[in-house]
N, C-alpha and C positions, 0 to 999 in steps of 0.2 A: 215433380222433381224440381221445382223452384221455375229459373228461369231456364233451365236445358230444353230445345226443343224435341219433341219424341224422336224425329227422326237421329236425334245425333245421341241421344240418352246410351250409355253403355251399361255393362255387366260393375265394371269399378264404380260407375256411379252411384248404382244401387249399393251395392257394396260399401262404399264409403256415407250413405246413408245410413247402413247399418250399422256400422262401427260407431257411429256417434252416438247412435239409439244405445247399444252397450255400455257406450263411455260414460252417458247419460245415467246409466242403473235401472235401466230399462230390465224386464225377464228374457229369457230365451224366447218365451212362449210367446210372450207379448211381441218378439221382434217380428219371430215365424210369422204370425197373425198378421205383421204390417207388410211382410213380403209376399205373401197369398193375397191378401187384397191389390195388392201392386200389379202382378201378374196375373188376378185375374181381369184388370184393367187391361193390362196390355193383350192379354188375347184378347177381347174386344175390338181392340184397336187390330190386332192382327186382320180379325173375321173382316173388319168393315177394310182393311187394306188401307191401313192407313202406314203399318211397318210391316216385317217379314220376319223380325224374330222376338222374343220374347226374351229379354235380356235381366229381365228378374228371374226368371227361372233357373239361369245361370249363375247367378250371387250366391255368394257362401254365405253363408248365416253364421255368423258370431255366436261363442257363448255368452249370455247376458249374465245377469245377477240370478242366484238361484236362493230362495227362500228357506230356511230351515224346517222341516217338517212339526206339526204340531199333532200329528196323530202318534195313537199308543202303539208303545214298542209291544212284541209279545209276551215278556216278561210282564210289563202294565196290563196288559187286557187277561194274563191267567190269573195276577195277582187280585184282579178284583172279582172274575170267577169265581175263584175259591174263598173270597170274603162270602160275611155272613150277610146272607140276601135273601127277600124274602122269594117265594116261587114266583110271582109276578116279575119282580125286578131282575130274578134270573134269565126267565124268559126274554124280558124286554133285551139286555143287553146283551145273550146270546144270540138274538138275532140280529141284532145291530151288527157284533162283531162279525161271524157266521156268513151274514148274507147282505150286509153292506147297506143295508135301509135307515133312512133318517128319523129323524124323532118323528116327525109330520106322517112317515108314512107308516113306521110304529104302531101310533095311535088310530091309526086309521083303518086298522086291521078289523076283521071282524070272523068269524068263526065259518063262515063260508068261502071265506080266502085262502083256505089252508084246505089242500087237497093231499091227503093223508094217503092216498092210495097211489096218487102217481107222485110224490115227494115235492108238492111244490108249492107255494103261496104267492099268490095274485095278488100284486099292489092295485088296487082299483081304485083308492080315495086315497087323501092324503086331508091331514087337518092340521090348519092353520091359527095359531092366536090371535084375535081382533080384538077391538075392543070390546065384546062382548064377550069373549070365552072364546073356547074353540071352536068351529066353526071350518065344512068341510071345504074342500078344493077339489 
């Protein structure tokens, strides 16, 4: 926290570190992320008795900048269900949609991943583009 020594560090100071981070155009997330590191710094310092409170625990967290979403609305994801697809490509992005898996782990599917009798499919690999082609992970 610059030049504040821990012992004298407050809840507004934190706080007013985060305001700036906002001011900045910082995310919410991103801010959260920098006051859990903070605090978990200061319990440390707590354990080793170096203070007795933890005063990032205490700071409000600002709302930051919040991104616009670039995922499909539902209206988008029936719209292309119902386009003309082959059965492969149906598949493919019904389960994307469905059950939330990436392209990598898509393709990484194999016919013993899919457990038909208790309703579920095992991501076990995931494939990655290299220079070579795909190539598993």
């Amino acid at each position: 926290m610059g030049r504040i020594p821990l012992r004298r560090l407050q809840a507004r100071d934190v706080e007013r570190l985060l305001q700036k981070m906002a001011a900045e155009g910082l995310s919410t997330s991103t801010i959260r992320g920098c006051r859990s590191v903070l605090a978990r710094s200061l319990d440390r310092a707590i354990r080793d008795r170096l203070i007795t409170v933890n005063v990032a625990r205490m700071a409000e967290v600002p709302e930051g900048t919040r991104r616009q979403s670039r995922s499909m609305t539902t209206a988008q994801a029936r719209q292309l269900l119902d386009s003309d697809l082959s059965v492969w490509w149906r598949a493919y992005f019904t389960l994307a949609l469905y059950c939330g898996l990436r392209p990598g782990e898509l393709t990484g599917l194999r016919w013993e991943d899919a457990d038909t009798d208790a309703g579920l499919i095992r991501v076990r690999r995931s494939l990655k583009r290299g220079a070579d082609g795909l190539a598993p992970r």
